[in-house]
Structure formats: C-alpha cells, structure tokens
ROVOFI-156592 format. One record per residue (C-alpha): x, y, z; residue number from 1. Coordinates in pm, 1 decimal, padded with zeros to 6 digits. Example, Ala and Ser with C-alpha at 12.3 -4.5 7.8 and 13.67 -1.06 7.14 Angstrom:
<sites>
<site><u>01230.0</u><v>-00450.0</v><w>00780.0</w><i>1</i></site>
<site><u>01367.0</u><v>-00106.0</v><w>00714.0</w><i>2</i></site>
</sites>
This chain:
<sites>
<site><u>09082.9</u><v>09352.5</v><w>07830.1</w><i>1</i></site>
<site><u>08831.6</u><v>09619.1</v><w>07655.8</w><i>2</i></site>
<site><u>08539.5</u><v>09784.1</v><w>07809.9</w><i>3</i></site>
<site><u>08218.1</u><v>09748.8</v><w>07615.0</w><i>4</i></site>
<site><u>08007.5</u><v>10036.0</v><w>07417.4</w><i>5</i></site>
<site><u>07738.6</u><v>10021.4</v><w>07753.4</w><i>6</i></site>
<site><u>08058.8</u><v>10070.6</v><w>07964.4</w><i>7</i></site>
<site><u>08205.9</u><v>10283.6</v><w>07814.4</w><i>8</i></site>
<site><u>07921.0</u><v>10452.1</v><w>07773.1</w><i>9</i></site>
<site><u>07788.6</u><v>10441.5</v><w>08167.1</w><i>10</i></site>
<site><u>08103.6</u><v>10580.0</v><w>08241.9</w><i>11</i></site>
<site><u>08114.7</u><v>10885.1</v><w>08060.7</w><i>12</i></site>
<site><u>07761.8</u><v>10975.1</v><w>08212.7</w><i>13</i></site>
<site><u>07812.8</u><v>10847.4</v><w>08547.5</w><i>14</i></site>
<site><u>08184.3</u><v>10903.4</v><w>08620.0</w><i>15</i></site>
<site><u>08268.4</u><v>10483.6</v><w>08706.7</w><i>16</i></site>
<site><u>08188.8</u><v>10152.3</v><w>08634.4</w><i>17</i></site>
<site><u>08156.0</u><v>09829.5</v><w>08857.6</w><i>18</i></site>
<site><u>08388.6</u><v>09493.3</v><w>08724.7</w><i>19</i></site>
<site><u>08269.4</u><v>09204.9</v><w>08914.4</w><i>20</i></site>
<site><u>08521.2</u><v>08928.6</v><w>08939.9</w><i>21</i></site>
<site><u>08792.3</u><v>09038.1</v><w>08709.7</w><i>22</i></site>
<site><u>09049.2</u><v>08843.5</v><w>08924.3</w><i>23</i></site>
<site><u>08986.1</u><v>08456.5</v><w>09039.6</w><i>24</i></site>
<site><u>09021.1</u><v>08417.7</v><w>09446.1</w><i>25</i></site>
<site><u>09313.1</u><v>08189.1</v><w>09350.7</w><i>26</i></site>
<site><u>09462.4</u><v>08509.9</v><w>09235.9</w><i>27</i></site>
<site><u>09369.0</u><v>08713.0</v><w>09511.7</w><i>28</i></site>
<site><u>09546.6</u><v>08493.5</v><w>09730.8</w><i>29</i></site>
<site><u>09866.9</u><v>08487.3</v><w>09586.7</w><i>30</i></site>
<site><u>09832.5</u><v>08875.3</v><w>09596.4</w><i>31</i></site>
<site><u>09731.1</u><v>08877.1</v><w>10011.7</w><i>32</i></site>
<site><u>09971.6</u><v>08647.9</v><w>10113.6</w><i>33</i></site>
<site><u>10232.2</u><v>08931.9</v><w>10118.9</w><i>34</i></site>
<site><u>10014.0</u><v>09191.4</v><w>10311.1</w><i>35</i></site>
<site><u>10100.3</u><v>09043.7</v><w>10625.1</w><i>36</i></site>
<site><u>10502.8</u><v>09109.8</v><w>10570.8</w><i>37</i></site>
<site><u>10401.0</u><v>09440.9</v><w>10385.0</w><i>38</i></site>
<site><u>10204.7</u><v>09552.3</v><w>10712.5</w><i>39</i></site>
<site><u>10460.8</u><v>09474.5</v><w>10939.8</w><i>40</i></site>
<site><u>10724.5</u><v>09682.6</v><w>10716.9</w><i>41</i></site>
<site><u>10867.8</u><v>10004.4</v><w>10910.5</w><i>42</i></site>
<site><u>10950.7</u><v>10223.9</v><w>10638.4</w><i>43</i></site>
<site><u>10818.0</u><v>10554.9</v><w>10544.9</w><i>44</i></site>
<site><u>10568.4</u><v>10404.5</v><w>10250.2</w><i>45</i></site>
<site><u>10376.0</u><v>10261.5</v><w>10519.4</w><i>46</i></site>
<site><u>10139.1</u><v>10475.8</v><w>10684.5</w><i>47</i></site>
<site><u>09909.3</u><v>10374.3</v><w>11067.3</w><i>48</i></site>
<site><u>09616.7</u><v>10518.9</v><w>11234.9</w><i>49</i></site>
<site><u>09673.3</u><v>10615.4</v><w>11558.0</w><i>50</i></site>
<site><u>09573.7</u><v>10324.8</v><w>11684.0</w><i>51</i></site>
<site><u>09859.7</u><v>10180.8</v><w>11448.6</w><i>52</i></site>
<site><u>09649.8</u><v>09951.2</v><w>11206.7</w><i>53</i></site>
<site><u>09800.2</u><v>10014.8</v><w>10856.5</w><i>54</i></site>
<site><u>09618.9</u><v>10315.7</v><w>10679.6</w><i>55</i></site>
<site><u>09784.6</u><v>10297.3</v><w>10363.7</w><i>56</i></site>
<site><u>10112.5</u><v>10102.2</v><w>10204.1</w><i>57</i></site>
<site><u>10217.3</u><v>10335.1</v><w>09929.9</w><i>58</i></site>
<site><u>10445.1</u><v>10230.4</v><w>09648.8</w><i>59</i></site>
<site><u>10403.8</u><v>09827.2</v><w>09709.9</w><i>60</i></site>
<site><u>10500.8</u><v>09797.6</v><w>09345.6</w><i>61</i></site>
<site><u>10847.4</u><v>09873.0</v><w>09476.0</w><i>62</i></site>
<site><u>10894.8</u><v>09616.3</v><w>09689.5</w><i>63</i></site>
<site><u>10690.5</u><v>09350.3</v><w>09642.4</w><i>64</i></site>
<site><u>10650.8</u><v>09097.5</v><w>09344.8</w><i>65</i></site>
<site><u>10292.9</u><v>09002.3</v><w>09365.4</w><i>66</i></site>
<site><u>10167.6</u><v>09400.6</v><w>09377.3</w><i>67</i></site>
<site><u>10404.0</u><v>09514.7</v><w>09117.4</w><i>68</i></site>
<site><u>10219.2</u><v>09232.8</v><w>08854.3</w><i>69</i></site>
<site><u>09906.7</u><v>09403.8</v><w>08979.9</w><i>70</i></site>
<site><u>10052.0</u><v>09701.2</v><w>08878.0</w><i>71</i></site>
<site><u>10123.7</u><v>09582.6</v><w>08554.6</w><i>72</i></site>
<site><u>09826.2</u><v>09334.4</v><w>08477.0</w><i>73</i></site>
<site><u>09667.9</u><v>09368.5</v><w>08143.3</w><i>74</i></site>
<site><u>09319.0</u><v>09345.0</v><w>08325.6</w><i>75</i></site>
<site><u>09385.9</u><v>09690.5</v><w>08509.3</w><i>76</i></site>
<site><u>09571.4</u><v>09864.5</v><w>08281.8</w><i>77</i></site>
<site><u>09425.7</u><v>09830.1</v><w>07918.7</w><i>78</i></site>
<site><u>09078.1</u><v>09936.9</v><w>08001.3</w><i>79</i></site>
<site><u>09258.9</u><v>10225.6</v><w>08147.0</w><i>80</i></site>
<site><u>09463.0</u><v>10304.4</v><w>07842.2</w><i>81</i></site>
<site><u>09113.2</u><v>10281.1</v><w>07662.4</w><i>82</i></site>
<site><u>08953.0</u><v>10523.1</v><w>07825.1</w><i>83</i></site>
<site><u>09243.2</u><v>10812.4</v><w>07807.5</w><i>84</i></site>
<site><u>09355.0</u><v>10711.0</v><w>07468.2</w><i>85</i></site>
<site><u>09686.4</u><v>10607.3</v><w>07497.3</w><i>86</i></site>
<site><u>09975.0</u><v>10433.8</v><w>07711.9</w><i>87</i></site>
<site><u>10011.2</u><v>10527.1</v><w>08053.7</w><i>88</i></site>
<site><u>10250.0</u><v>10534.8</v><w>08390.5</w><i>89</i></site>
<site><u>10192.7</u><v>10487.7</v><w>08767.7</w><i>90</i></site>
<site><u>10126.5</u><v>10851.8</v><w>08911.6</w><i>91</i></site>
<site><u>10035.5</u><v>10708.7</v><w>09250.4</w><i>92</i></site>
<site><u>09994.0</u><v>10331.2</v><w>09370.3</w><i>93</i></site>
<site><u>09803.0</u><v>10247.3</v><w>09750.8</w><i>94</i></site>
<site><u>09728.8</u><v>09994.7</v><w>09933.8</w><i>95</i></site>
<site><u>09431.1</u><v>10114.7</v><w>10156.9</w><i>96</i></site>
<site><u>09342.2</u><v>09908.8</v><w>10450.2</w><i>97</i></site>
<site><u>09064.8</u><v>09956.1</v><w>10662.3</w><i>98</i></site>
<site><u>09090.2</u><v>09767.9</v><w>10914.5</w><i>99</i></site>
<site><u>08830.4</u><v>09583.0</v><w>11155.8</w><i>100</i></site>
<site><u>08648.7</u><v>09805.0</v><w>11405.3</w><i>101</i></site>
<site><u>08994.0</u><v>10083.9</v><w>11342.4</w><i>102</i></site>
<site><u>08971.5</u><v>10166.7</v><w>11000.4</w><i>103</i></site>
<site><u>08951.0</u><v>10579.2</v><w>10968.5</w><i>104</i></site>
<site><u>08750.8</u><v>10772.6</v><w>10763.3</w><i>105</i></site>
<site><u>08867.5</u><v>10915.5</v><w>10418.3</w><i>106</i></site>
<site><u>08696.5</u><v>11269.2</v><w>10355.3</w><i>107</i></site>
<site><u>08465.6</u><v>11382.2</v><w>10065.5</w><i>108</i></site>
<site><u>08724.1</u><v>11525.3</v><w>09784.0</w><i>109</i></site>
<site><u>08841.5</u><v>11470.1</v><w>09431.1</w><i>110</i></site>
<site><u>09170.6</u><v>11270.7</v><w>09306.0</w><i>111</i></site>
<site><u>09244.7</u><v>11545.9</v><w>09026.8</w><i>112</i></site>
<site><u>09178.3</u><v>11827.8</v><w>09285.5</w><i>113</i></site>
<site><u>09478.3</u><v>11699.1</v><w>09493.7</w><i>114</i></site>
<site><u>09695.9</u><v>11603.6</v><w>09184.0</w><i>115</i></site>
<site><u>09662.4</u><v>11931.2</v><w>09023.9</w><i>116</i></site>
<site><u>09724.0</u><v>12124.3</v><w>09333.1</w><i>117</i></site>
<site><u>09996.3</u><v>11973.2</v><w>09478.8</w><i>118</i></site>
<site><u>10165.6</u><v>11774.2</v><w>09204.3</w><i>119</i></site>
<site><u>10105.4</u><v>12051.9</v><w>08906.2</w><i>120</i></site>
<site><u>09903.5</u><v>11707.3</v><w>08708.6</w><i>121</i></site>
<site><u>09792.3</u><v>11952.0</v><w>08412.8</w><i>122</i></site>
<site><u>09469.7</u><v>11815.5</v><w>08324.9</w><i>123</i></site>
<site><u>09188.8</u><v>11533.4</v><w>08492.5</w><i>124</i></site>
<site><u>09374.3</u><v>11277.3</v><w>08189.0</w><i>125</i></site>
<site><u>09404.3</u><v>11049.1</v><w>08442.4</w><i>126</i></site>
<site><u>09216.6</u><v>10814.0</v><w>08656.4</w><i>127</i></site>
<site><u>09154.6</u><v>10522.3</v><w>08933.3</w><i>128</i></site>
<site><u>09095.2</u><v>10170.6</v><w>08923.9</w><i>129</i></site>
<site><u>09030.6</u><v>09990.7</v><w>09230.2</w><i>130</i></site>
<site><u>09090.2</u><v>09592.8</v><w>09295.4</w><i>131</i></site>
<site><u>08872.9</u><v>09456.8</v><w>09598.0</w><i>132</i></site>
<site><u>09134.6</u><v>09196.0</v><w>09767.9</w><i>133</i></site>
<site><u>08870.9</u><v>09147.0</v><w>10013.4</w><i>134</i></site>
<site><u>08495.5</u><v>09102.5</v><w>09997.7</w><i>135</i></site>
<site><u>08358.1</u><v>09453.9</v><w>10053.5</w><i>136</i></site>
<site><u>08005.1</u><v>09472.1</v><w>10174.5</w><i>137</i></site>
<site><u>07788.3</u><v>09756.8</v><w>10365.1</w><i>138</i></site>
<site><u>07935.0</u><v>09654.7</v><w>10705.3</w><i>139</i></site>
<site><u>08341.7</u><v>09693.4</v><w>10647.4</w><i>140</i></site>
<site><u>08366.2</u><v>10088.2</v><w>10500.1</w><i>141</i></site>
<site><u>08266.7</u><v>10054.7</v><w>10172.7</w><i>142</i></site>
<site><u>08402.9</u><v>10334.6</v><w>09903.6</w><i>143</i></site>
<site><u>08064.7</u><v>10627.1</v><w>09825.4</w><i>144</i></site>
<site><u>08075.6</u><v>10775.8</v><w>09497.2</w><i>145</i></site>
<site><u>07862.2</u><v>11058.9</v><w>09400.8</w><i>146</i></site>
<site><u>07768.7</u><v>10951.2</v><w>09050.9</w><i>147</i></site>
<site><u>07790.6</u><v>11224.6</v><w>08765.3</w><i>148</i></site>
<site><u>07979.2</u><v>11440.3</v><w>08962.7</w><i>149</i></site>
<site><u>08305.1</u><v>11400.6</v><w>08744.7</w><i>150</i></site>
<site><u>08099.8</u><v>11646.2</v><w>08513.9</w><i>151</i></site>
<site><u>08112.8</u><v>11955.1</v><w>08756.9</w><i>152</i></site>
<site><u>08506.6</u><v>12011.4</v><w>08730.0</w><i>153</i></site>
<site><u>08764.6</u><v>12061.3</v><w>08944.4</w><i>154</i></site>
<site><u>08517.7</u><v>12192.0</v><w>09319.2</w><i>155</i></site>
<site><u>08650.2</u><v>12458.8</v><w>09577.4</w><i>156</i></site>
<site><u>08847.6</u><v>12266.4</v><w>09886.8</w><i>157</i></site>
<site><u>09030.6</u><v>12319.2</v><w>10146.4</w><i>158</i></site>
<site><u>09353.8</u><v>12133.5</v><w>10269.1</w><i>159</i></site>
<site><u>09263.4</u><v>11894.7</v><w>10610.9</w><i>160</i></site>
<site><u>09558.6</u><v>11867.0</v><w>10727.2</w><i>161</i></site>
<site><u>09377.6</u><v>11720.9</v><w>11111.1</w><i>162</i></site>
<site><u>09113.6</u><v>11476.8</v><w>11021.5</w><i>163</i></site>
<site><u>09345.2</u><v>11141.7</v><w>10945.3</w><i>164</i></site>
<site><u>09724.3</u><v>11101.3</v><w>10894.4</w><i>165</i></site>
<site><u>09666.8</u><v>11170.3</v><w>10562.8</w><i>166</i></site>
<site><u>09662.9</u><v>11524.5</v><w>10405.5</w><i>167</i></site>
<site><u>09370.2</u><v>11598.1</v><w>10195.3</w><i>168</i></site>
<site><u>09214.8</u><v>11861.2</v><w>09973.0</w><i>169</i></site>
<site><u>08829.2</u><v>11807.5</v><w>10101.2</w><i>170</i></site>
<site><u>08511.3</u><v>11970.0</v><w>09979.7</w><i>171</i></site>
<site><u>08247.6</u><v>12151.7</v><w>10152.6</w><i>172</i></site>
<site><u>07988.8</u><v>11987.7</v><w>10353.6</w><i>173</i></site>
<site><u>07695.1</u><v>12198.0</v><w>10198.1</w><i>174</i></site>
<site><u>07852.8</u><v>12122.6</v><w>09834.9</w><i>175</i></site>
<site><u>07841.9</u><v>11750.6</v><w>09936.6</w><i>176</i></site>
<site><u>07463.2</u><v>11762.2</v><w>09998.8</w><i>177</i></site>
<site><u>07381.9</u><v>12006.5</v><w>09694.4</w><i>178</i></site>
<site><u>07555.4</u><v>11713.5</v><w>09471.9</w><i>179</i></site>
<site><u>07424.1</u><v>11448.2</v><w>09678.9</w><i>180</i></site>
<site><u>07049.4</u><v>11526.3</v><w>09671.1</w><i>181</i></site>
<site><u>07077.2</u><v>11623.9</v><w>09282.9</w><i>182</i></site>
<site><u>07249.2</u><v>11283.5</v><w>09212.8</w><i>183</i></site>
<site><u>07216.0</u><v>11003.2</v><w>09530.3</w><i>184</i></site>
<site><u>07516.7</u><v>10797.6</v><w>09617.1</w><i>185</i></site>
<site><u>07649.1</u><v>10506.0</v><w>09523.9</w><i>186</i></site>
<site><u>07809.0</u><v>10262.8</v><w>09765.1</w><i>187</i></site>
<site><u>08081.4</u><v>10038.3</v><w>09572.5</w><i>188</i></site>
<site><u>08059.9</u><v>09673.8</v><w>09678.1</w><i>189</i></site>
<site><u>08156.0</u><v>09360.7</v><w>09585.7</w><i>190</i></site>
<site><u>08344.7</u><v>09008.7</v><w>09585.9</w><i>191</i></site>
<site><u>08738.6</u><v>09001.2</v><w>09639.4</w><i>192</i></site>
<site><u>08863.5</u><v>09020.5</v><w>09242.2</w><i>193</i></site>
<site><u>08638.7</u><v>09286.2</v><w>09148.1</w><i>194</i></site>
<site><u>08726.4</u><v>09567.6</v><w>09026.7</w><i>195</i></site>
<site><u>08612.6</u><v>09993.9</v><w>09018.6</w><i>196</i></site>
<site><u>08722.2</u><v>10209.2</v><w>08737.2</w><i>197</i></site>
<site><u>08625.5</u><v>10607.0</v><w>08849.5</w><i>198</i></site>
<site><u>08723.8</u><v>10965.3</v><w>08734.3</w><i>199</i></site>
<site><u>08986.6</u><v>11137.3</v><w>08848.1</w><i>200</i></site>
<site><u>08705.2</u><v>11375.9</v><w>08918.4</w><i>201</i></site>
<site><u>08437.8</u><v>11206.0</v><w>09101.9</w><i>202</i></site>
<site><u>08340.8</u><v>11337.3</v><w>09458.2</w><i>203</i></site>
<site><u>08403.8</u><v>11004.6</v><w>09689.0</w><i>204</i></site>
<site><u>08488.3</u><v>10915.5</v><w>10010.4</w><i>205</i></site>
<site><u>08503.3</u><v>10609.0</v><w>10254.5</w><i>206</i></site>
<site><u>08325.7</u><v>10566.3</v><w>10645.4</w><i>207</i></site>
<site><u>08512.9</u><v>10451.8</v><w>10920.1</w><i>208</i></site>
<site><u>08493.7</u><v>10068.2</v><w>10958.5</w><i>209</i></site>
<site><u>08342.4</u><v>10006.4</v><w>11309.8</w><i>210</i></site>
<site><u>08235.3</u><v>09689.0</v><w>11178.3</w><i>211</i></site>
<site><u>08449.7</u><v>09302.7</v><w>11284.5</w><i>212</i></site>
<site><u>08558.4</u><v>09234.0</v><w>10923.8</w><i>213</i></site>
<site><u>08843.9</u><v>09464.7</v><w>10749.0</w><i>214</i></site>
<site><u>08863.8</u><v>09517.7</v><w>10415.8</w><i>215</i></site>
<site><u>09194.5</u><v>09592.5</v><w>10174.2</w><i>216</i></site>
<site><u>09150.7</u><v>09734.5</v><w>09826.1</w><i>217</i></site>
<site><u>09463.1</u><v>09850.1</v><w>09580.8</w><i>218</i></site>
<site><u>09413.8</u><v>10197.4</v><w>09426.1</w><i>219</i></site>
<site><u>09630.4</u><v>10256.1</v><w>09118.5</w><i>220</i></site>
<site><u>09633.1</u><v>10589.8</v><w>09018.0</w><i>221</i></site>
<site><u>09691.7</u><v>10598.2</v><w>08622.6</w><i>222</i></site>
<site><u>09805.0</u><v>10923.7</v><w>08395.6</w><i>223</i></site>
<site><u>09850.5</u><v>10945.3</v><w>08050.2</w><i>224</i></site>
<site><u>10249.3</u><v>10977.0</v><w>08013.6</w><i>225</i></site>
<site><u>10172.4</u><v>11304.8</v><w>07785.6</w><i>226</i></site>
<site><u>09946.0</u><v>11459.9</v><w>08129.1</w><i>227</i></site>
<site><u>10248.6</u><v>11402.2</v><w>08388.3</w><i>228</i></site>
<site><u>10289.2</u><v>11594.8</v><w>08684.3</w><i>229</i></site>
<site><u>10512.4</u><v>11931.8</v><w>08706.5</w><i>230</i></site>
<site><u>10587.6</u><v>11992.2</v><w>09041.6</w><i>231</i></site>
<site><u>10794.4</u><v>11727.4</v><w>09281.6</w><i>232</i></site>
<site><u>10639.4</u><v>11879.4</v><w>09602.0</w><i>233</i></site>
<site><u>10557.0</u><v>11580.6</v><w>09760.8</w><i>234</i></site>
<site><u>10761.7</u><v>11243.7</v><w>09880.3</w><i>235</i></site>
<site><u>10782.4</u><v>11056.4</v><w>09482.3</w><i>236</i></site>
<site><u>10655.8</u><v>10755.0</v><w>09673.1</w><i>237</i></site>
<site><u>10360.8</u><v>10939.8</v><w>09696.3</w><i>238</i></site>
<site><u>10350.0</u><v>11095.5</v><w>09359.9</w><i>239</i></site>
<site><u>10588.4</u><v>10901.2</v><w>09107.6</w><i>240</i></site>
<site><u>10835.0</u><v>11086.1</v><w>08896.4</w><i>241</i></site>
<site><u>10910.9</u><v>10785.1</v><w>08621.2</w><i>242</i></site>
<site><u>10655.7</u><v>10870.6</v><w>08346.8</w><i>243</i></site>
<site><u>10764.1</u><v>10536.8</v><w>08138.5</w><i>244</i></site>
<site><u>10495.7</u><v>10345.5</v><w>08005.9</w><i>245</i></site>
<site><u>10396.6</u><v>10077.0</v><w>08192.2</w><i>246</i></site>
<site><u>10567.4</u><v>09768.8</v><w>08066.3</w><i>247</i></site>
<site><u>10223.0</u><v>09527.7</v><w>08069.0</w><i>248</i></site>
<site><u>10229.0</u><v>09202.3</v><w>08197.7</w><i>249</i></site>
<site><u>10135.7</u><v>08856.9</v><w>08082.8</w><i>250</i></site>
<site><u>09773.5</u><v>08744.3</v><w>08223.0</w><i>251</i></site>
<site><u>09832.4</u><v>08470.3</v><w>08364.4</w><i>252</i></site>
<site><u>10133.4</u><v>08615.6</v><w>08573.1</w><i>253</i></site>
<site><u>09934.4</u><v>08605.5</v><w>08936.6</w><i>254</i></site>
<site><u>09917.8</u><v>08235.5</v><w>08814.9</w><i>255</i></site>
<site><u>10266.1</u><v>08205.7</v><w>08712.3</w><i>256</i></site>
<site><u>10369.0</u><v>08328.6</v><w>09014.4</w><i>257</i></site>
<site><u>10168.2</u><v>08095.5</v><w>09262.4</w><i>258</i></site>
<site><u>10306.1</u><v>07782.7</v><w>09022.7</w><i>259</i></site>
<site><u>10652.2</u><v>07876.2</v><w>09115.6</w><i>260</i></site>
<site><u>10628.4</u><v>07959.4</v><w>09473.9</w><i>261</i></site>
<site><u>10504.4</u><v>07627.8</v><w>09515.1</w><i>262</i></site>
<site><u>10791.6</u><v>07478.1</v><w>09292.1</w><i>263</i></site>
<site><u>10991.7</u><v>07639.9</v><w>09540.1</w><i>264</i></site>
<site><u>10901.4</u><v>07454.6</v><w>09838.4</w><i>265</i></site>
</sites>
C-alpha cells in the first residue's frame, strides 16, 4: 500500500494523515477476539490504572498471533517504509486501552522526545501509525494532535513520573497553548479499521474517557533499521533491541487466519 502525492504531501506540512477504513470489521474482529485473554494476562507487558482497567499491553506481537500479523501487515508497514525511505523494525509496539468511564489521561509530549532521551534513537527517522480496533468518536478519549507542530523540533520537557503509571517526557502547559492558538487541534476520529500515520514529532495527547464506551487502538512505533536506538535503558519490551527488518506479511493474513480458526472447530 502507497500513500498518494496529496498524502504525502499533507503530511509533510501537517505532521499526519487520516486512513479511513484500511482494515474490514471482519478483520478487526479476528484481531479483538484475543484482547480479552491479552487483558487478563499477568505479566509485566501489561500495564493497569489504578483502578486496574488495562492501560497499555506492550509487546502483543510477542505473544499473540493475530497482533504480531498486525505488526507485520503490508497495509501498516509499507506506507511507513515510504515515508522514511527504506525498510524498517519494531522500536516500540502498544496496545492502548482506554477504557469506559476509567480510561486515564496521556499528557501533551512528543514520541521522538522520549526515544531520543531515554533510548539514545539518534534522529526523529521514525514514526507512528495508529489502527482504530474500535470506533473512536468525541465521547470515548479521542487522540489531539497539534497539526504542524512536527516542524518545531525536538520541545523542552520534563519527565512526569506522577501523572499515570506511565513515565513521560511532557511539555509545558504555556508551550501547549503558544502552539495551540498558532495552529488549532485536531481530534483523530474514526471507524474501527482506520488508520493514523503521525510524526515522531508531533505534540499529541489523549483525555481521560469519562464517557460509557471504551475505545482500543494499536500504536506501532516504526524506525528505520539504519536510526536504531543506542542505549538499552529501559525494559526491551518497551523499547525493542532486534533491529531486523520486518519480515512483511501477506494481505490477506487477518483473513487467513479467521479461515483457519474456524477450520479448527
């Protein structure tokens, strides 16, 4: 799959681009029907809020067959090699949950900002596409993106190590509404099988879901194997330390998959 010259384009000025129904619902399906035996998984990949709804499921690639296709799916991948120019590997893969009426916030920051800090990523040759397994709307935490904001570099931030479970380098509330009122923000929405390609640069964030309707989306966080990280600081199911190429799936596999499970039974 190839991004067009206007997408290509709108993402170089903006810093993202909206997919809308890259992946069928019959796909998606086969893909959540593991969450429920992911989330109930006590291992250290699998991170709660304090209220213990699942936060994040890092890694699912490495234990589950329906997540590592999506890590490997021509659809995700290739416009991804497009964009940095060459083949790539798996610096980070999530599975971020936010969960009905629990679902905690994740602060304003940069992806680069934290990779360069505390996994010594050399340069922002790296990026994030998003798959919506759910429907995400206004009313279940959508991801904000300030658009353009990939063009300002790598911003001043501080580590939060409070906020959420999660460490995070975070940016300054007055630098938030400098970029903000010079650029707006743009709320990323859509049907389950769409998809969000954004710079590892881009000043984002996520509300808390107070809403009745949780929403799951899988982040994988793509490098160019020539830009891999330097410094094994963190946990390396947090920050992967296999720089192979990915080895890229078949298309149909999601498909492929769901025909023999059902051989199976």
């Amino acid at each position: 799959m190839k991004l067009s010259d206007e997408q290509l384009q709108q993402f170089d000025e903006l810093g993202y681009v909206m997919l809308p129904d890259i992946f069928s619902l019959d796909e998606m399906a086969v893909v959540n029907g593991d969450l429920p035996r992911i989330y109930d998984m006590q291992r250290d990949e699998v991170w709660r809020e304090s209220s213990g709804a699942v936060r994040t499921a890092f890694a699912a690639h490495t234990y589950s067959e329906p997540f590592d296709l999506i890590g490997r799916h021509p659809r995700l991948v290739e416009p991804v090699q497009q964009l940095l120019g060459g083949k790539v590997y798996i610096h980070q893969y999530k599975i971020n949950a936010k969960a009905a009426f629990d679902g905690d916030v994740w602060q304003w920051h940069q992806d680069f900002g934290t990779w360069h800090r505390d996994d010594g990523m050399p340069e922002p040759r790296a990026m994030n596409i998003a798959l919506f397994l759910d429907d995400v709307t206004e009313f279940n935490g959508p991801l904000w993106i300030i658009p353009g904001s990939h063009k300002e570099g790598v911003l001043e931030a501080g580590h939060d190590l409070k906020t959420t479970s999660y460490p995070l380098w975070t940016l300054d509330n007055g630098k938030i509404a400098e970029l903000a009122n010079e650029h707006g923000i743009f709320s990323a929405k859509g049907r389950a099988g769409s998809v969000l390609m954004f710079h590892s640069n881009i000043v984002h964030a996520s509300s808390p879901n107070i809403g009745p309707w949780g929403r799951t989306i899988v982040y994988l966080s793509l490098c160019h194997v020539d830009n891999h990280i330097t410094r094994h600081k963190r946990a390396e199911w947090i920050a992967h330390r296999d720089f192979t190429p990915i080895d890229i799936a078949n298309d149909d596999c999601l498909k492929e998959l769901a025909r023999k499970a059902v051989a199976a039974e």
